[in-house]
N, C-alpha and C positions, 0 to 999 in steps of 0.2 A: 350106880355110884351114889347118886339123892335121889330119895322120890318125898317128896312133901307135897301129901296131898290136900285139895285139889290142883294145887297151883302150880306146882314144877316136878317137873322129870329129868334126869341127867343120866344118860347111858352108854356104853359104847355098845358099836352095833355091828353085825356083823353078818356075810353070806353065809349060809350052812348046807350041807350036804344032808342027804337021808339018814345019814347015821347020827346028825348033830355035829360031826365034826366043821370047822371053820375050812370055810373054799374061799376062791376065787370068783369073784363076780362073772355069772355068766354070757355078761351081754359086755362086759369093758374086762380084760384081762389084768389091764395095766391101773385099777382102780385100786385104791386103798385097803390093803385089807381090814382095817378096822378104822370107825369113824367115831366121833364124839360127837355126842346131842344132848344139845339143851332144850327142852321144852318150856316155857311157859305158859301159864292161862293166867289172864288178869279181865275182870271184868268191868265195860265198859257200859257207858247209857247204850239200851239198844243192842249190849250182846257180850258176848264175850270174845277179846281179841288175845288170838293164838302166835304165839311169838315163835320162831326156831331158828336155832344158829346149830349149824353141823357144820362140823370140819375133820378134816383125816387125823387121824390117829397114831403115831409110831409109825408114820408115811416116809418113804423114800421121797427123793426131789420129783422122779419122774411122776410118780403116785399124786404129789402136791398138783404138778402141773396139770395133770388128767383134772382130777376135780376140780380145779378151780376156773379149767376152760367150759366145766358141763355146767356152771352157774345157771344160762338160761335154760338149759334143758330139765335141769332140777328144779326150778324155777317151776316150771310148765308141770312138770307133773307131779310137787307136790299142789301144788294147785287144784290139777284137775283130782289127786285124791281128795281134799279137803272137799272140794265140791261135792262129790257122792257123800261124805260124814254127813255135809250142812241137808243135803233132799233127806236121806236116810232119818236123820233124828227130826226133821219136819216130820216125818210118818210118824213116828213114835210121839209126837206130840195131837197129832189129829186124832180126834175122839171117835 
């Protein structure tokens, strides 16, 4: 939807099947089939801070409700991805 780079990304996003086609989340049924994401990056003293609001997409009520209860669970794991990014690009920066 925007990509101005470096700083923002806006997507919607989606499950996909082997063929590319759009599925069903395979671990939540009743998940949204498509979501909205905003990315930012703005940089700060000491680093760059990473900003993200996602929200459903053309979601039914029940769809709303799934997501919006998995807050901390999404919480948690984008977390722990950002954590593998932050070790990862430490390597790439070690001479």
């Amino acid at each position: 939807r925007e990509l101005k780079a470096p700083e923002k990304m806006v997507l919607i996003q989606c499950f996909s099947d082997p063929q590319g086609g759009v599925t069903r989340n395979p671990w939540a049924a009743g998940w949204p089939m498509y979501t909205h994401s905003t990315t930012t990056l703005t940089e700060q003293d000491g680093g760059t801070l990473m900003t993200l609001v996602w929200a459903p997409h053309e979601a039914t009520p029940e769809e709303e409700a799934l997501f919006a209860a998995s807050h901390d669970s999404m919480r948690q794991g984008w977390s722990g991805n950002i954590d593998v990014l932050e070790d990862y690009l430490s390597l790439l920066q070690t001479p």
